[in-house]
C-alpha positions in Angstrom: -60.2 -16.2 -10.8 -60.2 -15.2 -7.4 -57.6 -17.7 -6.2 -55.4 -16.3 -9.0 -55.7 -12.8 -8.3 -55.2 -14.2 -4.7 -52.2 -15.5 -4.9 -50.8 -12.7 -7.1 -52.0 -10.3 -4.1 -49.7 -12.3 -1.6 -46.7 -12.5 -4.1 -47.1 -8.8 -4.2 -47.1 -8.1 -0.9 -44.1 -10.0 -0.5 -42.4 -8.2 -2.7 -43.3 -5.2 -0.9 -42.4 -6.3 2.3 -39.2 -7.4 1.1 -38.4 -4.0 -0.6 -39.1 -2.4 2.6 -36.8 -4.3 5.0 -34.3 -4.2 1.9 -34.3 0.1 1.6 -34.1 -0.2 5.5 -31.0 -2.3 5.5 -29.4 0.3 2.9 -30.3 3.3 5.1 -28.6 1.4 8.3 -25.9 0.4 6.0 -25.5 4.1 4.6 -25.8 5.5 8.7 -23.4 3.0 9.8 -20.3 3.8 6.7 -21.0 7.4 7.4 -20.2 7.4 11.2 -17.4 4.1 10.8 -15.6 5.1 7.2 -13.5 8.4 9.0 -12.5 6.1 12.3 -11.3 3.6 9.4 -9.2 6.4 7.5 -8.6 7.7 11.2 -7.3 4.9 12.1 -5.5 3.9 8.7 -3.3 7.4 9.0 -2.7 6.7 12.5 -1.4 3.3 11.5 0.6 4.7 8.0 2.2 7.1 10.3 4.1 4.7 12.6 5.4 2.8 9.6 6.8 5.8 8.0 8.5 6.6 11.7 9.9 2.7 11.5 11.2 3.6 7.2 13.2 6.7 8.2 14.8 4.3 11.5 17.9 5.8 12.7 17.9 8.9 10.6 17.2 12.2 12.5 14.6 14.7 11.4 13.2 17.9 12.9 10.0 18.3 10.6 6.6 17.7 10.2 6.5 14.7 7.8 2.3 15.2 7.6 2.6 18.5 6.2 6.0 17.8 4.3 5.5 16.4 1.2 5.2 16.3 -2.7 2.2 15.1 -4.9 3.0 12.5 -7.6 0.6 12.1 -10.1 -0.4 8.3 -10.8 2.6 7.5 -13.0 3.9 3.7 -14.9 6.7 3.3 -12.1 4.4 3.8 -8.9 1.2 2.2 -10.5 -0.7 4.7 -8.2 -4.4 4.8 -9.3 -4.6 8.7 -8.1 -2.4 11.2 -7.0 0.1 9.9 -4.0 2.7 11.8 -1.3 6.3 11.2 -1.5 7.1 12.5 2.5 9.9 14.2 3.2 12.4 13.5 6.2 14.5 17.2 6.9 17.0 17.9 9.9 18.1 21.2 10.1 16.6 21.8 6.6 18.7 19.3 4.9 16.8 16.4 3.2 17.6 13.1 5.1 15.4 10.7 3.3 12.4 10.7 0.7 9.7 8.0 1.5 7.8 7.0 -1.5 4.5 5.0 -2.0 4.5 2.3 -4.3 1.9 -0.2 -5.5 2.3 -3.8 -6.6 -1.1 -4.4 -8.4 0.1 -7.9 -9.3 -0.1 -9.6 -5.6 -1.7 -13.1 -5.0 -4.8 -11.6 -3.7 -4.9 -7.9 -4.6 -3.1 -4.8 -4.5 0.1 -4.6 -2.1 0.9 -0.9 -1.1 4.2 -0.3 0.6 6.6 2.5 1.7 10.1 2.9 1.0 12.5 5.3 2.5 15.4 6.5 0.1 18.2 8.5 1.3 19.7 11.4 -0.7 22.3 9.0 -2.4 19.9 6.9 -4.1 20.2 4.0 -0.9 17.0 2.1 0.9 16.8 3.1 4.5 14.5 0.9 5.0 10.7 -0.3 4.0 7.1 -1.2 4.9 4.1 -2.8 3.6 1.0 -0.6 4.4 -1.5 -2.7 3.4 -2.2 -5.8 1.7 -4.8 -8.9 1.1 -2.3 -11.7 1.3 -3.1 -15.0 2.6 -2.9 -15.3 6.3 0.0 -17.7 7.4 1.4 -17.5 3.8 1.8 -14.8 1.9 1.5 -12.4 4.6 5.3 -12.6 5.6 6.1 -9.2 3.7 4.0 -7.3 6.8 7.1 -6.9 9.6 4.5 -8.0 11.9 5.0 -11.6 10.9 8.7 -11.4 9.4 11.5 -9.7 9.2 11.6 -10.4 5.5 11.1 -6.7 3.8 14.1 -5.7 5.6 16.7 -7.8 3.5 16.1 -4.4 1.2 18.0 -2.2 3.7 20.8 -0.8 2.2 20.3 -1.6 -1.5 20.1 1.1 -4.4 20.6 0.4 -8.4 24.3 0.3 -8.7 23.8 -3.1 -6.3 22.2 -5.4 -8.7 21.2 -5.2 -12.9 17.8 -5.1 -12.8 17.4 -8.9 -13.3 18.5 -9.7 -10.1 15.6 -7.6 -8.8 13.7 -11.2 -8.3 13.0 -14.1 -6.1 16.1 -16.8 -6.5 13.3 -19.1 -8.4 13.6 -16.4 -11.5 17.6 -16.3 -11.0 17.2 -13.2 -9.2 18.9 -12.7 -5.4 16.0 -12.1 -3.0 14.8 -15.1 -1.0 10.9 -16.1 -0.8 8.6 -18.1 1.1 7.7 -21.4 -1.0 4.2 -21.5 -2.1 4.0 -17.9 -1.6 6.1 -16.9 -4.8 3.8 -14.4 -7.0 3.2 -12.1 -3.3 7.6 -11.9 -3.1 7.5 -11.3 -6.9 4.9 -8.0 -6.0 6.7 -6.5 -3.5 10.1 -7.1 -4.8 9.3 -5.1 -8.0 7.4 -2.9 -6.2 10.4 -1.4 -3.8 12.6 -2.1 -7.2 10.2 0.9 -9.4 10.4 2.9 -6.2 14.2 3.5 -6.6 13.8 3.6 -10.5 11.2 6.5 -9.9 13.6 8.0 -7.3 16.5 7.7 -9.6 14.8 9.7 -12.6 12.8 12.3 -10.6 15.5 13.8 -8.4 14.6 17.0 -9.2 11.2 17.2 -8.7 11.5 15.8 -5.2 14.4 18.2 -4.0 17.3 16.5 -4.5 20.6 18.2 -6.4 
């Protein structure tokens, strides 16, 4: 009896002594977000703000884009989760270009966020991924960082292509790919495509006549 209660004392103790270091690694854990998490978002902005700089390219504009903008509520063409900002370009109070956030949920490994710039007329100024999970030496070609490949959208708007060309060449569409990295092209590519079709039926509520 006494080596059972014995060895039930040490399993206990364990147990104990494991719980302890266990709540201590949550409370470093919990110190450690709450000082990193607003040099991450810090950070992020910092980084979301030179990509819309490098949309709007030659286009001049004498605003604030961080305080000029319109909400959009998560919507079927955006596939936004929660409310997003469509920024504003303006020179001498005229709008110049709208940049819009849209999401490709369907990427190979997760969500692929990008920015596209659309000029008054309905035409891409240019485009950016923010952020995506792609695989490294593969599907990470759509970052500008690796490729020049999201800027073969330059200069497109609807009255270019039907929607079915809005595809990789595999699907008979016109947009090129990187083989073995189909489904990521396939994301993006419908994902700068809904941008313009949420451009093209929202003029209003962004500003435009």
């Amino acid at each position: 009896m006494g080596k059972f209660l014995n060895k039930y004392s040490i399993v206990g103790q364990s147990i104990l002594v494991m719980s302890i270091f266990g709540g201590i690694f949550a409370f470093l854990l919990a110190i450690f977000f709450e000082f990193s998490n607003p040099v991450i978002l810090k950070s992020e902005a910092q980084a979301k703000q030179r990509l819309l700089l490098q949309v709007i390219g030659e286009k001049k504009y004498d605003n604030d884009l961080d305080t000029d903008f319109i909400n959009i509520s998560p919507n079927t063409y955006l596939k936004s989760k929660k409310d997003t900002k469509a920024y504003i370009a303006r020179y001498q109070n005229t709008i110049q270009a709208i940049i819009i956030e849209s999401r490709a949920p369907d990427g190979y490994s997760g969500d692929i966020i990008l920015l596209v710039g659309i000029s008054p007329d309905g035409k891409i100024i240019g485009s950016r991924v923010v952020k995506h999970q792609e695989t490294p030496g593969l599907g990470d070609y759509i970052d500008i960082a690796k490729s020049d490949w999201i800027l073969m959208f330059q200069g497109l708007n609807l009255k270019d292509k039907s929607s079915s060309m809005w595809a990789v060449k595999k699907d008979r569409g016109d947009f090129d790919y990187m083989a073995g990295a189909t489904i990521t092209a396939r994301a993006a590519i419908k994902a700068v495509h809904n941008a313009l079709l949420f451009f093209n039926e929202n003029k209003a509520q962004l500003g435009i006549d």
